[in-house]
C-alpha positions as a printed Julia matrix, in Angstrom:
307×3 Matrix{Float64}:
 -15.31   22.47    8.92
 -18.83   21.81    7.98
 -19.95   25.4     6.46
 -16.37   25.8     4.91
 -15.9    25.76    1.12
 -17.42   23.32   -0.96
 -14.99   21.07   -2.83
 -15.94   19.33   -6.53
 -14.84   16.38   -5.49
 -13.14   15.32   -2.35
 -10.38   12.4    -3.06
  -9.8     9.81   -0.29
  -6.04    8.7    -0.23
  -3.07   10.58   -1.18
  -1.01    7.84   -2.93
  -0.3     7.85   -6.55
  -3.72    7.28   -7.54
  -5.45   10.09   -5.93
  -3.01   12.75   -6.81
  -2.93   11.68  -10.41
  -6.9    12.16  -10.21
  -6.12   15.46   -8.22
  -4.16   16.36  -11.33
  -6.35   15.94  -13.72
  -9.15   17.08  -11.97
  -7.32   20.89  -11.4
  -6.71   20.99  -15.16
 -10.3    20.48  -15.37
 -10.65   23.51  -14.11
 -12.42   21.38  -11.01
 -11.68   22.24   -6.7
 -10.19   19.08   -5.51
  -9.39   17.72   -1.87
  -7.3    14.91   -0.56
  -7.41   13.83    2.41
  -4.47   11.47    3.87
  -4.09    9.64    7.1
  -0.35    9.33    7.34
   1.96   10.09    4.76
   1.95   10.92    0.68
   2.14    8.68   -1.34
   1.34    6.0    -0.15
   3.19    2.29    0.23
   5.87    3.18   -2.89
   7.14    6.22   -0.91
   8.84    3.44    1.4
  10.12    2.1    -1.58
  13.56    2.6    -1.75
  14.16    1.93   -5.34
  11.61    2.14   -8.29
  12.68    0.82  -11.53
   9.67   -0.03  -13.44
   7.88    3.84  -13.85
   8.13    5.39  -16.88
  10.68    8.02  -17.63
  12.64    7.29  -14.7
  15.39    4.26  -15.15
  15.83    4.36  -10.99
  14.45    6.83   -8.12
  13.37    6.25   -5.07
   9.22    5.75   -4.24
  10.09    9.03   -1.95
  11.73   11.11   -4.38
   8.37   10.43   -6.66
   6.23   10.9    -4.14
   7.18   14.26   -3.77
   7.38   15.04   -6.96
   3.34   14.13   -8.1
   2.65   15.68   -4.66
   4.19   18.76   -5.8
   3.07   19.04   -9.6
  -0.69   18.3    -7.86
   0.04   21.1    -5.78
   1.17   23.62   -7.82
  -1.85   23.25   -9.96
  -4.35   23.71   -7.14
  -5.02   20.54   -5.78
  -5.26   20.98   -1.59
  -4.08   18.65    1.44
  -5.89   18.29    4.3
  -3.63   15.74    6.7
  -6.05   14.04    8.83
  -8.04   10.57    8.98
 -11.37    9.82    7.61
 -13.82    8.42   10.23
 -17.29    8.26    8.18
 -18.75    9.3     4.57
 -22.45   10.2     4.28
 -23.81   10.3     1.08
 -26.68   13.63    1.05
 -27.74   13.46   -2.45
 -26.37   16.2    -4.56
 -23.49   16.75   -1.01
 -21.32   14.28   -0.22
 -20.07   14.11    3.34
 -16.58   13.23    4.58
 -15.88   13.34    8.0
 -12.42   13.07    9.93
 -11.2    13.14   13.13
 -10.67   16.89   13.68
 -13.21   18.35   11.1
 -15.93   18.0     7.75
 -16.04   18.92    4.3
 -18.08   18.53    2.02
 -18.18   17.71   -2.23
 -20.37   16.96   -4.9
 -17.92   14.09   -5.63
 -15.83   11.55   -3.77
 -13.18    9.59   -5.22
 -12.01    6.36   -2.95
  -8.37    6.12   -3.46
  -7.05    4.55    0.27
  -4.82    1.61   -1.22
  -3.81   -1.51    0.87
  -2.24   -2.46    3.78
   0.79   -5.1     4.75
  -1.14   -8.06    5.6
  -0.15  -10.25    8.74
   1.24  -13.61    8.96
  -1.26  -14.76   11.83
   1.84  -16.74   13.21
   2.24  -17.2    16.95
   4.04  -14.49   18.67
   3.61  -11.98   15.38
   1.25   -9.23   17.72
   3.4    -9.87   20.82
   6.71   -8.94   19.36
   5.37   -6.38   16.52
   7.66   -2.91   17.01
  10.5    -5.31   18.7
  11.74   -7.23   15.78
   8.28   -7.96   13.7
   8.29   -5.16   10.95
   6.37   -5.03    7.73
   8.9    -1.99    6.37
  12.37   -2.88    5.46
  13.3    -0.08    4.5
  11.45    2.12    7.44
  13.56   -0.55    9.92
  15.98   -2.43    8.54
  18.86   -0.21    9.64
  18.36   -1.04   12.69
  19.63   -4.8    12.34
  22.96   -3.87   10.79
  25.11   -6.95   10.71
  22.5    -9.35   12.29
  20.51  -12.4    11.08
  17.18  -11.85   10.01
  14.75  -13.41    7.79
  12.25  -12.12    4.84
   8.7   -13.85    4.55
   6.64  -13.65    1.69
   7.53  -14.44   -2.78
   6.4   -11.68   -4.32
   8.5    -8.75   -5.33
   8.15   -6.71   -2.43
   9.43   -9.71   -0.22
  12.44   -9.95   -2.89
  12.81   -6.57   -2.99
  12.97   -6.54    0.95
  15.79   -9.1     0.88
  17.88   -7.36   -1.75
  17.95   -4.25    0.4
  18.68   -6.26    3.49
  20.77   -8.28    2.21
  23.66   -5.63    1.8
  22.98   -4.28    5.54
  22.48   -7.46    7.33
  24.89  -10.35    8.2
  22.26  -13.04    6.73
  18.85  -12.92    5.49
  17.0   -16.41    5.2
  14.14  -15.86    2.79
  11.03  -17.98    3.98
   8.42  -18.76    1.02
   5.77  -20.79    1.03
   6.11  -22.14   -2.46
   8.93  -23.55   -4.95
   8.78  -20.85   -7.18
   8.21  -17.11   -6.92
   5.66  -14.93   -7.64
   7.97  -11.85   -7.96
  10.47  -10.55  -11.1
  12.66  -13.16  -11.93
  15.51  -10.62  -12.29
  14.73  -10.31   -8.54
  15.38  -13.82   -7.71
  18.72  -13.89   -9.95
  20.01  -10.71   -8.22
  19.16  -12.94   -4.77
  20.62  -15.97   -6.03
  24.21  -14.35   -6.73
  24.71  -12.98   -2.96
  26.08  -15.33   -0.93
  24.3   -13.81    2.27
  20.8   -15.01    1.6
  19.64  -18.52    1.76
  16.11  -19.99    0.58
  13.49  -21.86    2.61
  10.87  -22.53    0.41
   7.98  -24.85    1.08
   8.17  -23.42    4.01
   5.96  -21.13    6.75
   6.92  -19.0     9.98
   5.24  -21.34   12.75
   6.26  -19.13   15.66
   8.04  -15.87   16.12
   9.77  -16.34   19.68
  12.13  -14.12   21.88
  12.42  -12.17   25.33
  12.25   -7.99   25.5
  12.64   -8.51   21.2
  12.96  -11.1    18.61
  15.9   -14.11   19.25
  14.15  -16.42   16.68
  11.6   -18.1    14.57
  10.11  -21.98   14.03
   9.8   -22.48   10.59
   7.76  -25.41    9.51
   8.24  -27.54    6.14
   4.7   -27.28    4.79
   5.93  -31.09    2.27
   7.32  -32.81    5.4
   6.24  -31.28    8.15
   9.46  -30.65    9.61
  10.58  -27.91   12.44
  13.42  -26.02   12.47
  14.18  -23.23   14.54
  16.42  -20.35   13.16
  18.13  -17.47   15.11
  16.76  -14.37   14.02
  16.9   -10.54   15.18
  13.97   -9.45   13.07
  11.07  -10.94   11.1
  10.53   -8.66    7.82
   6.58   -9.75    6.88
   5.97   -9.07    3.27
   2.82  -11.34    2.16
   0.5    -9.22    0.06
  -1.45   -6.82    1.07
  -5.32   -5.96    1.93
  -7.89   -3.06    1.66
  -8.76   -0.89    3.44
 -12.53   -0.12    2.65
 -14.13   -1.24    6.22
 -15.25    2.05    6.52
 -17.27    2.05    3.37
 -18.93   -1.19    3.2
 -22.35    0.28    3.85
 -21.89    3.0     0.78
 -20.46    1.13   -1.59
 -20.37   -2.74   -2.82
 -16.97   -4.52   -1.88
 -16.11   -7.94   -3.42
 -15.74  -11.31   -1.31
 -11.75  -10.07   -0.45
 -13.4    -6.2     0.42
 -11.76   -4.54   -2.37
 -14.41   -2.27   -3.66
 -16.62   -3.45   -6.68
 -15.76   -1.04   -9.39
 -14.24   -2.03  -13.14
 -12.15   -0.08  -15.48
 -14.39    3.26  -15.48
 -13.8     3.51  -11.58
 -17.54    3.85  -10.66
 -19.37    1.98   -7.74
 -22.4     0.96   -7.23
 -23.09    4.71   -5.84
 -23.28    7.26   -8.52
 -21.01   10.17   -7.22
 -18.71    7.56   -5.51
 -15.43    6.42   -7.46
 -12.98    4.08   -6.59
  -9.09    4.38   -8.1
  -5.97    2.14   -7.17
  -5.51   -0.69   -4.97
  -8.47   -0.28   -3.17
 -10.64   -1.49   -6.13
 -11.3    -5.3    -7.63
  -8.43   -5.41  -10.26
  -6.44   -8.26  -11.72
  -2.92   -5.96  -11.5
  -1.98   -3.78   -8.78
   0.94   -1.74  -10.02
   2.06    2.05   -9.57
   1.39    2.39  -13.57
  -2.07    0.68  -12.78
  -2.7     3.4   -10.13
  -1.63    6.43  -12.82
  -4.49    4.97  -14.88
  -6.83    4.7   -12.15
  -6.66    7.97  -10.86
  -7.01    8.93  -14.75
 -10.03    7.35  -15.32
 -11.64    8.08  -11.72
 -11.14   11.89  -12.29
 -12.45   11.82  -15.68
 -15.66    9.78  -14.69
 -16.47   11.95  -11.99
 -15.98   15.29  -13.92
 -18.3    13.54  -16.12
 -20.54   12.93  -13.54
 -20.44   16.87  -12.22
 -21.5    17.86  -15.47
 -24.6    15.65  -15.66
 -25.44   16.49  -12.18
């Protein structure tokens, strides 16, 4: 598309974070892109309940998806579905290019989030797709009435259980740790269902089975112990990691590669911004991401008039 329309600023990512700067950059009277790999809205719209955004007491990361995907629409911001292989910064141009096409802005806002991270356990690659899944929700129907097991403390993990836990026979919740990291109303909720069982100071040693998973060797990280515990599925949930590879020659990351950017979203390249999970922060939270894409569309519209 190189020669098509120029764009004011092209917005990498199309989770909350860069349709809230999407938003505000159309009010702004400014031409906005996004440009998403795989689906809107990122990791939430997976999410199958959402109880901590504003104005909403439940509804689903899906149904809000759609929703800022729409309200970005209707004002004018644009959708390009396709995946960004390289970004060339050309002075007053920037440069995105994707697998099928160009474009070009005088702006670029980084918005591409996290992904699940892995457990690095034996067996984890071999038996991803055939019992390994880092989605409950995506896969978890799938294991109606069987055993399966949750790995990770934080909410998502808990959150991950809870939903499993009324579709599955057992879930066996595998933390590292004594306590959690997640809400604590999470781990009362957990407590109270007589389904789900804690292993805490505890890690996944092995992931075995045949054609899919049978079971997993869990090791007691205070005594060392073994056990082994039958299994269908293994639903990962420990954290997550960015997904900046691509720009680590444009743009300083920190030592975990989450781009080095504070509060007013700007990089170490002027004309480069950085919103959401994708940037050094101390909080990583949908309401977090709002303000991101807030600030990164209002420091580069700032940054269109100067230039």
């Amino acid at each position: 598309m190189t020669g098509g329309p120029m764009y004011d600023v092209i917005i990498i990512g199309g989770g909350v974070a860069g349709y809230t700067a999407g938003i505000y950059l159309s009010r702004a009277g400014k031409r906005a892109l996004v440009i998403e790999g795989t689906a809107i809205g990122g990791q939430i719209s997976v999410s199958p309940k959402v109880e901590n955004y504003p104005g909403f007491k439940e509804i689903s990361g899906m149904e809000l998806s759609d929703l800022i995907y729409t309200q970005a629409t209707d004002l004018g911001v644009e959708t390009e579905f396709d995946t960004v292989t390289g970004v060339e910064d050309l002075g007053t141009v920037k440069k995105v290019t994707t697998e099928y096409s160009s474009f070009e802005a005088r702006a670029v806002i980084i918005a591409t989030g996290c992904r699940h991270r892995k457990l690095g356990a034996k067996g984890e690659e071999e038996f991803a797709g055939k019992g390994v899944s880092y989605c409950a929700i995506c896969d978890g129907a799938f294991y109606s009435g069987k055993e399966v097991a949750v790995v990770g403390g934080g909410s998502s993990a808990l959150s991950a259980c809870e939903l499993l836990s009324g579709i599955c026979s057992k879930v066996s919740l595998i933390h590292r740790r004594q306590e959690f990291r997640g809400e604590s109303k999470l781990v009362e909720t957990l407590i109270s269902k007589p389904n789900v069982e804690f292993i805490l100071d505890s890690v996944v040693d092995e992931i075995t089975g045949g054609e899919s998973v049978s079971g997993i060797s869990v090791k007691n990280t205070v005594s060392d112990e073994i056990k082994s515990i039958p299994v269908s599925a293994v639903f990962v949930s420990v954290g997550q990691e960015p997904q900046n590879a691509i720009f680590s020659s444009l743009v300083d990351l920190d030592a975990q590669g989450y781009i080095d950017a504070g509060e007013n979203s700007k990089t170490s390249r002027a004309g480069f911004f950085a919103a959401g999970d994708c940037r050094s922060k101390m909080i990583r939270q949908l309401t977090t991401a709002v303000a991101d894409g807030t600030s990164a569309a209002m420091a580069a519209c700032e940054y269109l008039r100067l230039n």
